[in-house]
N, C-alpha and C positions, 0 to 999 in steps of 0.2 A: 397053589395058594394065591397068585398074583391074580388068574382067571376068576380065582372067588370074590375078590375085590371090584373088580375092572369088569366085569359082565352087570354085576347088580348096577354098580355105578352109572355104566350105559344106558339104561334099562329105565333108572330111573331120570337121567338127563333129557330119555326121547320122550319118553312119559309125561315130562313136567314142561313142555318150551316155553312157556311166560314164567318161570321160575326168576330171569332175569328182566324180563321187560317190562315196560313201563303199565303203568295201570291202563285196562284201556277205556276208561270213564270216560265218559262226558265232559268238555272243556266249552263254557263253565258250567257249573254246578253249585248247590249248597252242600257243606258238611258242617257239623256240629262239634264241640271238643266234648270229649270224654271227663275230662277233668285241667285244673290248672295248667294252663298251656299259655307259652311266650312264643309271641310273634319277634322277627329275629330281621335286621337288615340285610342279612344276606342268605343263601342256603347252606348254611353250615353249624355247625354246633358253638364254632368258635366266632359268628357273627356276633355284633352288638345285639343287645335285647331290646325294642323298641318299646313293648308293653307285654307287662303279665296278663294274662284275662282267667279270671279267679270263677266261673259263673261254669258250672257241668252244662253243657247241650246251649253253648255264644254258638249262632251260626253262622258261617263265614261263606263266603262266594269265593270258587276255588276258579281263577282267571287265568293261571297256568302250572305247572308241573314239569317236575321231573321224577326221576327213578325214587327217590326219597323224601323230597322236599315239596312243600304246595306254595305258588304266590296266592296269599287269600284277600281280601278285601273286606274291612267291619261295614257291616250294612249301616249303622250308627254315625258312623265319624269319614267314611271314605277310607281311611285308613289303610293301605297296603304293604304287609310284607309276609316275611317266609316263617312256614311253618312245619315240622316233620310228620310225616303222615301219618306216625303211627298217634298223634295227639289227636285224631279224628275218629270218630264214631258214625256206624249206618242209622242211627238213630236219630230223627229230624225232629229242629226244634225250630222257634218264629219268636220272632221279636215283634210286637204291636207299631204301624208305623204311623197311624196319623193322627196330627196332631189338631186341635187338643186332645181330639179321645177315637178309642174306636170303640161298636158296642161291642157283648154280645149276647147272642141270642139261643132261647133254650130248644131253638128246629131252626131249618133252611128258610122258613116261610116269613121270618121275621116278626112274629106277633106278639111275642113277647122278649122284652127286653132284660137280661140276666145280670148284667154288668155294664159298665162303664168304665172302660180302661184309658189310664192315661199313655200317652208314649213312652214307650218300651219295655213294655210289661213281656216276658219272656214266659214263653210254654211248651209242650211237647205236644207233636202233631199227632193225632190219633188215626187220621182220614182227611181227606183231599180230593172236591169231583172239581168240575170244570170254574167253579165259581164260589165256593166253602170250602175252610176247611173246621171240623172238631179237634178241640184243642184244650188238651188238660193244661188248668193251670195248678201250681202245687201252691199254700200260702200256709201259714203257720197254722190257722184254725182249722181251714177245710180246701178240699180239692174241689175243681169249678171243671166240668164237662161243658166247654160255651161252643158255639159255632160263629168264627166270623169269617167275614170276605175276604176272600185271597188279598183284591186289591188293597187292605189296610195292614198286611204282614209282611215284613221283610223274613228269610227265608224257605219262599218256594216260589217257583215260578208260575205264571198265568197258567200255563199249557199244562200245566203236572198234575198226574193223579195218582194218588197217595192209598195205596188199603192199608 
C-alpha cells in the first residue's frame, strides 16, 4: 500500500522540478492585474496596503520577485511595492504616456489620424513590431483598433515584439 503512495509521489516530484522554484521570467518585465489588486508595503498578506488599483489590465513593471510575491513599479506615479502573483495576468495592457496627447492612427504609415488621446488613457495590446503597437481601446460607446508608437506607451518595452 505504502509503494502505491510513494512511487506516484516520486514520479511526479521528478516530473515537475520547478513545481518549487521561482518563475524563471524576465527581471524586469511588464505584467497587468487581472482584477482589483493591492499593492502591499511588504511581501506578505499581513503587510500594510499602500493602494487598491481598481482598473482590469493597470500595468505594472515587475523590478524584482520572489517565489510568491512581485516588487512592481506604477508606470504613472513611480510608485513601488509588493504584489502576489497570482493578481497578474499574461494579458498586456499600456497606458498612453505623453503628454499632452498621443495620437492614433488607423495604419503604421501615419496618414490618417483616429484619435487624440490624453495621458493615460488605458488599453489592451493587440500586436507589437519594432516601433507600433495596435491597441484596443474599450469606451462605453465603441471600441477603437488605433496603432501608436511604442515610445508614447507605458507598458512595453522598445525591444518587444508582441503577436
Amino acid at each position: 500500500m505504502l509503494k502505491k503512495i510513494i512511487i506516484p509521489a516520486l514520479i511526479f516530484l521528478i516530473l515537475s522540478p520547478n513545481i518549487f522554484a521561482e518563475d524563471n521570467l524576465p527581471v524586469p518585465r511588464w505584467v497587468s492585474t487581472k482584477n482589483l489588486a493591492n499593492m502591499r508595503m511588504g511581501p506578505s498578506i499581513n503587510a500594510t496596503i499602500k493602494f487598491q488599483y481598481q482598473i482590469k489590465g493597470y500595468p505594472f513593471e515587475v523590478i524584482r520577485q520572489n517565489k510568491e510575491w512581485r516588487l512592481v513599479r506604477d508606470p504613472l506615479t513611480g510608485t513601488e511595492g509588493w504584489m502576489a502573483k497570482q493578481l497578474f495576468s499574461g494579458t498586456r495592457y499600456v497606458i498612453t504616456s505623453s503628454k499632452p496627447y498621443s495620437y492614433g492612427y488607423n495604419s503604421k504609415n501615419k496618414k490618417t489620424i483616429k484619435a487624440k488621446l490624453s495621458f493615460g488613457v488605458h488599453g489592451k495590446i493587440l500586436n507589437c513590431d519594432s516601433n507600433w503597437c495596435q491597441i484596443l481601446i474599450y469606451s462605453e460607446e465603441n471600441n477603437y483598433k488605433l496603432y501608436l508608437e511604442k515610445k508614447n506607451l507605458f507598458g512595453v518595452y522598445d525591444y518587444e515584439i508582441i503577436n
